[in-house]
C-alpha positions as CSV (number, residue, x, y, z in Angstrom):
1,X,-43.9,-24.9,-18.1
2,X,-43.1,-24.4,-14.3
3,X,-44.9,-20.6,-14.8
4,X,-48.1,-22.2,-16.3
5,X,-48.4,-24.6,-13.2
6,X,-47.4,-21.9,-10.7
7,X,-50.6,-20.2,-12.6
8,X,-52.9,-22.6,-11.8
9,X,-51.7,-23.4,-8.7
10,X,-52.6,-19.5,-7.5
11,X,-56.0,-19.8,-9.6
12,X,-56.9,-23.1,-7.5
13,X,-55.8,-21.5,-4.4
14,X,-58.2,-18.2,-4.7
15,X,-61.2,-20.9,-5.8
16,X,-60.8,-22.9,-2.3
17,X,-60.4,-19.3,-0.7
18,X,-63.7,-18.1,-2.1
19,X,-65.4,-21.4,-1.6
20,X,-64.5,-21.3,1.9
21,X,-65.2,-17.8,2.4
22,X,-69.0,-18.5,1.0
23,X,-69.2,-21.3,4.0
24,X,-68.6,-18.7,6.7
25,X,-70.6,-16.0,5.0
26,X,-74.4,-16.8,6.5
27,X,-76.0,-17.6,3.3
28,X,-72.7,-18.0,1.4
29,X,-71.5,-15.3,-1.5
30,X,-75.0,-15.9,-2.9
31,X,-76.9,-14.5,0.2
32,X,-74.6,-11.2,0.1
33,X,-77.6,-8.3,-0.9
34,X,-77.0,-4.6,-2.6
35,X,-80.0,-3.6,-1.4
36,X,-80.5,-1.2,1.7
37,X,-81.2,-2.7,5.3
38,X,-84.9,-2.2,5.9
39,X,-84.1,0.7,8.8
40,X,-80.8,3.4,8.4
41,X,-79.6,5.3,11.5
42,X,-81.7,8.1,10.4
43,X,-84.7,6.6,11.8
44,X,-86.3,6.0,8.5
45,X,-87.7,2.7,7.8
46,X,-89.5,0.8,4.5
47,X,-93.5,1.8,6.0
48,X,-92.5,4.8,7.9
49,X,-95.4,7.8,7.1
50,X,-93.9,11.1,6.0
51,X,-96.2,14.1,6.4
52,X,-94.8,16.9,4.1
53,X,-94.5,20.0,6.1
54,X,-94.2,22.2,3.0
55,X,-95.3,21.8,-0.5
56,X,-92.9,19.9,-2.6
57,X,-92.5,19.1,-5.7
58,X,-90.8,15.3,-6.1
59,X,-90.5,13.7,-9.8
60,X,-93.6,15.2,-11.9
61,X,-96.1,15.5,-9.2
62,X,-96.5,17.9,-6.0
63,X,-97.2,17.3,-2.4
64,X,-99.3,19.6,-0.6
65,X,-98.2,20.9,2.9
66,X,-99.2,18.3,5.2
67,X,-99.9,15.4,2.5
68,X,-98.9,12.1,3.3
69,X,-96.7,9.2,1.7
70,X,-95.3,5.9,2.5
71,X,-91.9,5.0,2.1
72,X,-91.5,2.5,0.0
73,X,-87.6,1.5,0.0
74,X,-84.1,3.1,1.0
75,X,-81.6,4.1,-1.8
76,X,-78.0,3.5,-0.6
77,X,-74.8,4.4,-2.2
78,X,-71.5,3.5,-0.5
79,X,-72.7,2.9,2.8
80,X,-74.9,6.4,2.5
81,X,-78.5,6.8,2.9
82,X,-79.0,8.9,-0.6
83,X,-82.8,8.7,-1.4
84,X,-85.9,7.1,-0.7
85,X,-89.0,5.8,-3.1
86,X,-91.9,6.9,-1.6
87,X,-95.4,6.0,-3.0
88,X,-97.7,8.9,-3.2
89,X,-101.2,8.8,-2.9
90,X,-102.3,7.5,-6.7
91,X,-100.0,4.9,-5.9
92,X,-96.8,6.0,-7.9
93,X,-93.6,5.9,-6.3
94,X,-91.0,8.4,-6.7
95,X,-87.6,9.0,-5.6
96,X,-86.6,11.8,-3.6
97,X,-83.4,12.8,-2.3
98,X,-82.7,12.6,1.9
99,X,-81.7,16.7,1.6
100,X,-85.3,17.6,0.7
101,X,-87.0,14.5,3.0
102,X,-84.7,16.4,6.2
103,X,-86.0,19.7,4.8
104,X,-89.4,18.9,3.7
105,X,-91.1,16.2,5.8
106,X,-91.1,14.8,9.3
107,X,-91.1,11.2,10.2
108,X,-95.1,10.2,11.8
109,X,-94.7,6.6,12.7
110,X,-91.4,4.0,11.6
């Protein structure tokens, strides 16, 4: 008997922990996102304009040397820029990894 209330003693304990830790947290636990920050450090923001300054070919369609797109959100993965969507001129996004955006576009306006 004294293990089962040494049980929920610890499982009370790590409820008032988290509760409390969700009244310092700005928002609480709730407000926490997995999304990307709207601006990485590599200067790359949702609504920058990348001009390709090559041909390349990104999901099913190709972008002409010196075609334009709109990035549409960051792709993050431990802490790492990965990817971005980028909407193409018809208006589909599509994902494209940062090594061809580094190789393949430069940054016109953030």
């Amino acid at each position: 008997m004294l293990t089962r209330t040494r049980r929920s003693t610890a499982g009370s304990l790590v409820v008032v922990v988290v509760a409390a830790l969700a009244v310092v947290v700005p928002g609480g636990a709730a407000g926490a996102s997995e999304e990307a920050p709207a601006e990485m450090s590599t200067g790359i923001a949702v609504g920058a304009q990348l001009e390709a300054v090559a041909d390349v070919k990104v999901a099913r369609a190709e972008v002409a040397r010196g075609s334009r797109v709109s990035v549409a959100r960051l792709i993050e993965r431990q802490g790492q820029l990965t990817a971005v969507d980028v909407e193409l001129a018809d208006g589909h996004i599509a994902r494209v990894a940062m090594a061809t955006v580094r190789t393949s576009f430069r940054v016109l306006s953030e």
